[in-house]
N, C-alpha and C positions, 0 to 999 in steps of 0.2 A: 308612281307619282308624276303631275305633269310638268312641264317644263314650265307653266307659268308659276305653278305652287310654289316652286321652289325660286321663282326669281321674287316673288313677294316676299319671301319668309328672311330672302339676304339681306332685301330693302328695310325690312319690319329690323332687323337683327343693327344693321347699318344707323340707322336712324338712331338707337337707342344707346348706340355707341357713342355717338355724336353728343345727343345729352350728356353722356356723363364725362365728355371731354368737357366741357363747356364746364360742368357744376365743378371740376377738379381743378380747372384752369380758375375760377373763381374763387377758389378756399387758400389755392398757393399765393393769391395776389395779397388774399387779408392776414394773413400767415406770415408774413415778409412785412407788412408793414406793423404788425404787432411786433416783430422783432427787432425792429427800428427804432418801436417806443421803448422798447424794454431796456437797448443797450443806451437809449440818451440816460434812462433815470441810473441804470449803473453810474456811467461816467458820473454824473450827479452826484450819487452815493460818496463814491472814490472822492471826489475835489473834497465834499464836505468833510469826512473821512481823515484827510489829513490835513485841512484844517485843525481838526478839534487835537491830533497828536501834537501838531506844534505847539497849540496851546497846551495841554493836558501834560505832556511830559516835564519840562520843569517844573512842576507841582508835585509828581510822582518822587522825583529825584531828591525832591527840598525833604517830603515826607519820609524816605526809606532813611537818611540820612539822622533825622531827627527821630525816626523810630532805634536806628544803632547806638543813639548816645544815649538813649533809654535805658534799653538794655546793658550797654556798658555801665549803666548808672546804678544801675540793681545791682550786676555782678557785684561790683564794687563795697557795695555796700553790703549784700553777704561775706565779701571774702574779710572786709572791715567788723564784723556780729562774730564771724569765726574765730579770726586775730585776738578778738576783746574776749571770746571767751575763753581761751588757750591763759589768756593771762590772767583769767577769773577765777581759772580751773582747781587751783588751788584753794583759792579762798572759800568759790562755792562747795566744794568736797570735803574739805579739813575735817568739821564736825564728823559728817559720816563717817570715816575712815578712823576718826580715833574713836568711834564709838562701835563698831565693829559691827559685823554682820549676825542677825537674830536667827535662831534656828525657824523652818520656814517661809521667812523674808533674805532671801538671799537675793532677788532679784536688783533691788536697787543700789545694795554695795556694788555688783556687780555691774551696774548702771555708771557709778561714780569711778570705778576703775576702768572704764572702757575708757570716759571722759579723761583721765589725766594723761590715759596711754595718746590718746590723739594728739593731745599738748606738748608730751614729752614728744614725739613724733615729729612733730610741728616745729617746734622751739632745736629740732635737732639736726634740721634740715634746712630752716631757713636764721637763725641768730643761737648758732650752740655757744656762742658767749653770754646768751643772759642768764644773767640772775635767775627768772624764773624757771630756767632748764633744770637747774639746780631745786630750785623746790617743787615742780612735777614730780620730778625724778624720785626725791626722797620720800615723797608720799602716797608715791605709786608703789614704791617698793615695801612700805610699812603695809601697805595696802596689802600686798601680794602675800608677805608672813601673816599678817592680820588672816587671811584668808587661808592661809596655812594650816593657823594654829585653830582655827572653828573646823576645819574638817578633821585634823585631828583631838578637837570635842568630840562630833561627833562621832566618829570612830570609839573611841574611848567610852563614849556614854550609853554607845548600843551594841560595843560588844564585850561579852563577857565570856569565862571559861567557860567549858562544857561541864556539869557535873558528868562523875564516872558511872551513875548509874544513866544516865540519860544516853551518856556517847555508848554505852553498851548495849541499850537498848538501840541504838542506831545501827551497831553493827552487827545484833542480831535479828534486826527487822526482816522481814519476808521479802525477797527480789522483786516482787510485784508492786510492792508498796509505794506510795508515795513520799517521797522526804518531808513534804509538807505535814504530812501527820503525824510527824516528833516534833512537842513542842519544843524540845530541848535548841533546834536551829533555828525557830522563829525571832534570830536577833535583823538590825535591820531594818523595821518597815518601812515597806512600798514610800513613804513618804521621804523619809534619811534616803533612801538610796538614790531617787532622782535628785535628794540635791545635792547628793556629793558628786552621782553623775553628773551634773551641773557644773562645779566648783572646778571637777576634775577636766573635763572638755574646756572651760574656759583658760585653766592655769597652762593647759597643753600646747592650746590654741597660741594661748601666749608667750609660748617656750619656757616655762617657768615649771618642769619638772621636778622640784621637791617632792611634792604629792606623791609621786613612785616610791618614795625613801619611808615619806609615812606613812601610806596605806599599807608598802612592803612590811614597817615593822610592826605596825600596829597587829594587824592580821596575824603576824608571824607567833608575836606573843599571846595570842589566845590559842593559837593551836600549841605553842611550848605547854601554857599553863594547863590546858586540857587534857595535854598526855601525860605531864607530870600528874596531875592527879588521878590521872587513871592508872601509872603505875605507882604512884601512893596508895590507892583503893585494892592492889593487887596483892601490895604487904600486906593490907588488913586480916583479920578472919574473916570475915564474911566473903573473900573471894573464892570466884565460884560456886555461890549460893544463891545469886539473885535470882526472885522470881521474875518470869516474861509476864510483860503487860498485858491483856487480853486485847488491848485497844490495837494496839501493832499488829494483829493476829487476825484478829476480828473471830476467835474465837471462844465464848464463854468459859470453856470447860480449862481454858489453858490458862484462866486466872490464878493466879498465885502457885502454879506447878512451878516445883524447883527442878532445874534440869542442871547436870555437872557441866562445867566450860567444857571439855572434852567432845562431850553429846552434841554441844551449841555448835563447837568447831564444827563437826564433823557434816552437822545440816549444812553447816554455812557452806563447806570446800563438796561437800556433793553437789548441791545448787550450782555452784560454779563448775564444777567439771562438768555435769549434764548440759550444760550451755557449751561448754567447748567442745562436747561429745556433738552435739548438731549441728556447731560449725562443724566439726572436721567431715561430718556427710558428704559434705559436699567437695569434700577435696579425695574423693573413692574411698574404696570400701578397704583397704588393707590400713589407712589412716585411721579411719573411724574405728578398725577394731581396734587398734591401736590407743585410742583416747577411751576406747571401752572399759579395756583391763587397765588403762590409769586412773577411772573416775569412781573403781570400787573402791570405797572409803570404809566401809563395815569394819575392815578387818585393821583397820591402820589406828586410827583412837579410841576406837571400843574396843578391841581384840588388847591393845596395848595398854600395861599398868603405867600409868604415870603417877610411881611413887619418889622418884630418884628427884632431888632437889634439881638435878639439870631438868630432866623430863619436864618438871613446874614451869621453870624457865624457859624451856623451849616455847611451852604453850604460853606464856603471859609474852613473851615477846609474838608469839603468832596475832594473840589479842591485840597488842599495840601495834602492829602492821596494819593492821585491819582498819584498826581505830583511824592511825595516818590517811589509807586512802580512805575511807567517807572522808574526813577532813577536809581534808585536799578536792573529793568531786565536790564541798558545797562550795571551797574557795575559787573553784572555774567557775561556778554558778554567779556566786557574787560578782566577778569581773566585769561577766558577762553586763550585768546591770549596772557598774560604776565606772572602769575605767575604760578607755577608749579603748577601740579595739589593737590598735597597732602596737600597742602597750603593756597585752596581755602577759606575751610571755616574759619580760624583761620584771612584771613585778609577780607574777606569780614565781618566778625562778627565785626573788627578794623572802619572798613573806614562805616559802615552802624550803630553803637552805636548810635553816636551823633545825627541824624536823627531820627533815632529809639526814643530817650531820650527828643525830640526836639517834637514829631509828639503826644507824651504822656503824656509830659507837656502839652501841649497846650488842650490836651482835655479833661486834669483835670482844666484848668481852662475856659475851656467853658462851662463844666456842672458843676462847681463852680456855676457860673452866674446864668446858668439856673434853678440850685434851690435855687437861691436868687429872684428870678423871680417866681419861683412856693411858696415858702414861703410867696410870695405877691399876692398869689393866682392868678396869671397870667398864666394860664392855660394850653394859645396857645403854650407856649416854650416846655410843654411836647409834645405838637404832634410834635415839629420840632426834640426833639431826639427820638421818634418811626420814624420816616420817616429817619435821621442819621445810627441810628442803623438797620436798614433794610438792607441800601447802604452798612454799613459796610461791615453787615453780609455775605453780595453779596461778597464784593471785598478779602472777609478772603483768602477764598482760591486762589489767585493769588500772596498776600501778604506770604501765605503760603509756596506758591514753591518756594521762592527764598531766604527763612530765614531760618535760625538752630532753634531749638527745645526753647533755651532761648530765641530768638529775637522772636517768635510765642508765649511765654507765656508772651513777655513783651506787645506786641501788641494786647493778648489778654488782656490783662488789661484794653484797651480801650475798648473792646466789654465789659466788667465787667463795666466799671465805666459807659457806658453810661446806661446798665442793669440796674443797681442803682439805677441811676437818673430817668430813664425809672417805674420803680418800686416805686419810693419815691413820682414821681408824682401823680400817681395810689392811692398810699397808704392816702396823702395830701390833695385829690381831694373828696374822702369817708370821710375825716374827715372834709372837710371845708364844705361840705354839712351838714354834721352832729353836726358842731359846730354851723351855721347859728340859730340852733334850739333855743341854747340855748342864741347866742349873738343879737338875732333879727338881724343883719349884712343884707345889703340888696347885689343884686351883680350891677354891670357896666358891659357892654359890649361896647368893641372899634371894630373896623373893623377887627383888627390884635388882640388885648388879652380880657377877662376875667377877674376881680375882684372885688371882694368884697370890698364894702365900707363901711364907718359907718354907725350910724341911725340906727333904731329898728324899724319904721314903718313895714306896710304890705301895698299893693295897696288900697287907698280909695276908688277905684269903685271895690274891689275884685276881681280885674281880675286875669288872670295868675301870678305867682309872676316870678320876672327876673331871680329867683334862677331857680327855673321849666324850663325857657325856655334854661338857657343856660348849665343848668345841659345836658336837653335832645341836645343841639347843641352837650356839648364834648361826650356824648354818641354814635352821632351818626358817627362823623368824627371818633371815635376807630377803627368802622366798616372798616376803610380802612388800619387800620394797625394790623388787626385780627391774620396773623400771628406771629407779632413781640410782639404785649402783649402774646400771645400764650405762647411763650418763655420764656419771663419775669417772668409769671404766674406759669409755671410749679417748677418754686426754689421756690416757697410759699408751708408751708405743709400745710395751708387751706386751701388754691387752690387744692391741690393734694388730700384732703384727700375727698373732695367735688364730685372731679371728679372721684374719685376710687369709692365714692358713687352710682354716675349716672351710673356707668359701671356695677355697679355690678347687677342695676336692668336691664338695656338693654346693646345693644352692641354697641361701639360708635367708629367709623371708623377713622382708621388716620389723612381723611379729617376734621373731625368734633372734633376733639381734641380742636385745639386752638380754635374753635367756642365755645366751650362750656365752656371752661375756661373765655371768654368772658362774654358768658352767665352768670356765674357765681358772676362775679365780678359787670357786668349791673345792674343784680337781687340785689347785695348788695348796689349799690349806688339807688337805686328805693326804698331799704325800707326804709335808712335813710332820703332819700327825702319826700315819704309819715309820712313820722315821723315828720318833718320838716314843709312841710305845715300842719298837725295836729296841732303841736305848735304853727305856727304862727296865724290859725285860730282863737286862744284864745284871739288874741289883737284886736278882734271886739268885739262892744259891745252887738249887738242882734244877734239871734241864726241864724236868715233870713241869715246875711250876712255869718257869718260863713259858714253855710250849701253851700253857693253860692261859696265862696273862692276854698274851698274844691272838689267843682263840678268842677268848672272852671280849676281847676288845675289838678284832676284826669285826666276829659275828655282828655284835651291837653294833657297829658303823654300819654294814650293811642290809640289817633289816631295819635300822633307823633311816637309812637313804629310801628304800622300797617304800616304808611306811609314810613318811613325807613329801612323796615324790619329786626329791631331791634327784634321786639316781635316772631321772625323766631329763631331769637341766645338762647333767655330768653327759648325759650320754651322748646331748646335740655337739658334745668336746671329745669324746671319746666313748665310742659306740660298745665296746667289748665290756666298759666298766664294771657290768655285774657279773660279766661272766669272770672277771679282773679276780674280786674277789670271793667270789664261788674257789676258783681255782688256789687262791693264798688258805682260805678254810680247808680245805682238803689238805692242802700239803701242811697246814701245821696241826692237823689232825696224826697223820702221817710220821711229823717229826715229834709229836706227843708219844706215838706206839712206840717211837725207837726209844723211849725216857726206859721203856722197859725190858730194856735188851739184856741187860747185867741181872736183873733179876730170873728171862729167860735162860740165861748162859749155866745157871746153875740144871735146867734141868730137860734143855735140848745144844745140840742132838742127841738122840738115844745111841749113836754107836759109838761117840765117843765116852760114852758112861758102859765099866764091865756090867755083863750078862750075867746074870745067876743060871749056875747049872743044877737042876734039881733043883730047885730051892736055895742052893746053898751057892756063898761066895768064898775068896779066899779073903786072907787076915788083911792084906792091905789095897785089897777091892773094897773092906768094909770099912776101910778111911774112908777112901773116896764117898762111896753113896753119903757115910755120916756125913760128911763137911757139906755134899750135895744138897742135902735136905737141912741141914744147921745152914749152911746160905743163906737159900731160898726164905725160909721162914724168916730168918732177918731183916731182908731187903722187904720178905712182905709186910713184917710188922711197919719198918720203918714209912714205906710207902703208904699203909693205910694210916698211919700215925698223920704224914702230912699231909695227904691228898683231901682227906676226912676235914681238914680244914678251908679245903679251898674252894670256895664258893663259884658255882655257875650259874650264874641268876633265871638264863633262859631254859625254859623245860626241856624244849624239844632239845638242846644243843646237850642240858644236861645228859638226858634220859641216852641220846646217841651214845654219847661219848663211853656213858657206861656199858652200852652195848656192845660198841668197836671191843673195849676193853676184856668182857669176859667173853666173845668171839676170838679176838688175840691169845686170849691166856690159857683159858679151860682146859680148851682140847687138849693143850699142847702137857701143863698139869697132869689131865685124865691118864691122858697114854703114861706120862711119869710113874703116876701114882697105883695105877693098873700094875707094873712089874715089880718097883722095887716095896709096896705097902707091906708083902706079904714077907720079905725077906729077914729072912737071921742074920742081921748085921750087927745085933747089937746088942744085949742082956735086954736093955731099956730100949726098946724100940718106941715105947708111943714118947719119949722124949723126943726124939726128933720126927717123928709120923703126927705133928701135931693139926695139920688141918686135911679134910677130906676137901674132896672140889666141892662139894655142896658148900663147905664153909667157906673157901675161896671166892666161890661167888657170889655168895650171900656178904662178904666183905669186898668183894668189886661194887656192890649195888649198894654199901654203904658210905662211899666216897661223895665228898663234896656238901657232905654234911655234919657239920662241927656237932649239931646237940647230942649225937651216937656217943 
């Protein structure tokens, strides 16, 4: 490019530079003087500005001032409409208040007593010397009993006792069921209850607590009067007959089925343990077995006669327990819907006492009874409180959720007194075995009890004695309340000190705890037993029967332990057990052979008896054999004379014994009889040759049986 191009293109460039100094210098000058007009009309603005505040503002001042005495004029005159009606409050309320509050119009009493509390309120804080402090006062308070005595109306008018068929039908209802489906608890309606809710949140509110005292005893007396009649219903005949309703059931066929209270217990306490059996699941598996073997119930009311007037008792007092808790869960239910909550316990504790105090009487004096019953050595009444206290034990926890801490330790006092008695009978039952020894006392047995009578005998055919067989009866029925002496056992510190024993040589599992405390206690009713018939052995006169007494009674203990698996329990306490008395059978088998030593004496040994030579003996070698065989035949009459009396019930024991017997005797006879049958000892020889062993043994194998 050439030099000129480029001096043009500066000039071109220069020039247009210039323009637009020029256009820029001309916008800044009109720019500058608009901003000159703009700051005059400010100033302007400003001067007018505060013009108008000096005028403006005393008129502001004059207004806020006259707006304050306004509203001071109002207040005033409210706090004057308030004043006037503090002192009206009486006159305008009067009527209402002595005319009292209408069942579903509670609202506007309760209107008229808010009004006289603000007066009383008022009059109390700013003139407590007027007069009308004085009559607020008194007609708020007529107010407050006024109001009192309508909730304890309706209290009164909607509730009633339960009849005893209806509360039985409650407590035999199905677990699933809903409460709502007995009319019998339909007292109440939805409508009474919000307004005693009402009544009761206002009298609360107002610190005016009476209502606790009434609802407490209003409540209290429906559940007294419903259990009285349901232990009125219990005297009747008809108890234990009623049919289940089909409607609780929802089953057609179960209309009008009579089932025994026994039966009903017995669904009711399985129901309930299969629920504690699924809780315990989860607390492992040596629990759960644990709540297993306690929730078989088959064998505890069914398997058991409840004929004994205690047994009754036990069961109508199970039924009235029962009866209490339903009671009791609809009385938390009500609460829940009437009285405030923070007030629950303080009137459920009110209205549930007398039941509570009702429920524990009563079963201080039924194990009263029952060990007036066990003091008559009447046995059966212990098993019926192990099978009570079992039920109990089931229903604690039910009774538990709905009681405070006092009413759970007053109700455990029933679990304590039946323990007790539970325990006293235990204790009673060792010693009346134990005292047999010494009173000769024999025992009775009814269908339903146990006891001992007077008399000192022992059985003349020495069979089992009655004490043996029904010692081993309550021995064996314990077996079905294993857990529950279990428990009983472990408050004993010789029970405990026993079982810390066995532990310490093996290891003895949860399950097998209360088995072995069982064991424990078996083991000590078996020695005083064996102690027992050792004593009574003594009241025979020859050694034969003793020995026999002794057998007969051992034997039966121990295939009576095998057969019941008894001697399973004994053994987690003392392992040898059977082999214990395997060993005592043998030796008084033993000491039975030796019964016939005096009768052997006459006819071994052979050398000390002379030898016939040729046949023939001399004149006072034929004393001897005579007296030998004149002995013998005596001692044998006399032995088969008694023996032939005395009874051995068990075959196999019998059949041995006979066997031991002419194994013992024959041979030793045979040989006897073999040298001296043939001799000339005597003119009269089949006089004293009067039995061959064939007849010997044929009178060993008729022993122990009297019709011969």
């Amino acid at each position: 490019m050439s030099t000129l191009e480029n001096t043009l293109q500066i000039e071109t460039k220069l020039e247009k530079e210039r323009t637009n100094q020029a256009l820029l210098k001309d916008r800044v000058e009109k720019y500058s003087e608009l901003t000159q007009s703009m700051s005059k009309i400010l100033n302007s603005f400003e001067q007018r500005l505060g013009k108008l505040e000096q005028t403006i503002l005393p008129v502001y001042n004059v207004t806020k001032n006259l707006q304050k005495q306004q509203l001071n004029l109002d207040s005033t005159l409210n706090c004057l409409e308030q004043v006037l009606s503090h002192y009206d409050a009486s006159q305008d309320v009067c009527n209402l208040i002595h005319q009292g509050p209408s069942e579903g119009n509670i609202v506007a009493f309760l209107d008229g007593l808010n009004k006289l509390k603000k007066a009383t309120d008022y009059f109390l804080n700013n003139n407590s010397q007027s007069v009308e402090l004085e009559n607020v006062t008194s007609l708020f308070n007529n107010g407050c009993e006024t109001l009192n005595n309508h909730l304890k109306s309706l209290l009164k008018k909607h509730s009633t006792p339960m009849r005893p068929v209806d509360l039985l039908d409650l407590i035999y209802i199905e677990e699933d069921s809903s409460n709502e489906d007995c009319p019998s608890i339909k007292q109440l309606p939805t409508s009474t209850r919000e307004e005693l809710n009402t009544i009761a949140q206002w009298l609360d509110n107002n610190l005016r607590r009476e209502y606790m005292q009434i609802y407490g005893d209003e409540r209290s007396e429906v559940i007294m009067r419903s259990l009285q009649n349901l232990k009125d219903h219990q005297k009747s005949g008809s108890w234990g007959n009623e049919p289940l309703k089909s409607r609780y059931y929802g089953r057609p066929s179960d209309a009008g089925v009579k089932k025994s209270t026994s039966a009903r217990l017995q669904q009711i306490f399985e129901r309930k343990a299969n629920k504690m059996l699924i809780k315990a699941q989860t607390l492992g598996q040596s629990a759960a077995l644990a709540m297993r073997k306690n929730s078989s119930f088959g064998d505890i009311l069914a398997a058991e006669e409840y004929g004994s007037d205690n047994d009754q008792e036990l069961e109508k007092y199970l039924v009235l327990l029962l009866g209490l808790q339903k009671l009791l869960v609809w009385e938390r239910q009500l609460l829940n819907d009437i009285i405030p909550p923070s007030r629950h316990n303080d009137v459920f504790s009110r209205l549930s006492q007398p039941s509570i105090e009702m429920v524990v009487k009563d079963a201080e004096a039924i194990t009263g009874r029952v060990l007036r019953s066990i003091s008559r050595k009447e046995w059966s009444a212990a098993l019926g409180i192990f099978s009570a206290l079992k039920h109990v034990q089931i229903l604690q926890p039910d009774i538990d959720k709905i009681c405070d801490m006092a009413q759970r330790q007053q109700l455990g006092g029933v679990l304590s007194k039946l323990q007790q008695t539970g325990s006293k009978a235990l204790e009673q039952f060792i010693d009346g075995v134990k005292n047999d020894a010494g009173s000769g006392g024999m025992v009775s047995m009814s269908s339903s009890t146990i006891s001992y009578g007077g008399g000192s005998s022992v059985p003349r055919d020495a069979t089992v004695y009655e004490l043996t067989s029904n010692t081993i009866w309550f021995l064996e029925q314990l077996q079905e309340h294993c857990e529950t002496i279990g428990s009983i056992l472990q408050t004993e510190t010789i029970y405990t000190n026993d079982l810390d024993r066995i532990a310490s040589h093996k290891t003895v599992s949860i399950e097998q705890k209360n088995k072995a405390l069982l064991g424990i206690y078996v083991r000590k009713v078996l020695g005083e037993l064996n102690y027992t018939i050792a004593t009574k052995s003594e009241q025979y006169g020859d050694l034969a029967t003793k020995q026999l007494f002794k057998l007969n009674n051992t034997h039966y203990i121990l295939k009576s332990l095998q057969r019941s698996n008894l001697i399973d329990i004994v053994a987690l306490t003392e392992h040898d057990c059977e082999k214990r008395y395997q060993r005592m059978i043998q030796d008084l088998k033993k000491a039975y052979l030796s019964s016939w030593s005096k009768l052997l004496a006459n006819i071994s040994p052979l050398d000390d008896i002379p030898r016939p030579v040729g046949g023939r003996v001399k004149d006072k070698e034929r004393a001897i054999i005579k007296e030998r065989f004149s002995s013998f035949n005596k001692e044998l009459d006399d032995i088969v004379r008694t023996q032939r009396a005395i009874s051995v019930p068990d075959v196999l024991l019998r059949e041995g014994i006979k066997r031991d017997n002419t194994e013992h005797i024959i041979p030793q006879y045979n040989a006897f009889f073999e040298i001296y049958s043939d001799v000339q000892f005597s003119k009269n020889p089949e006089k004293y040759v009067k039995y061959r062993p064939t007849d010997v043994t044929a009178m060993l194998n008729s022993f122990f049986d009297d019709t011969i």
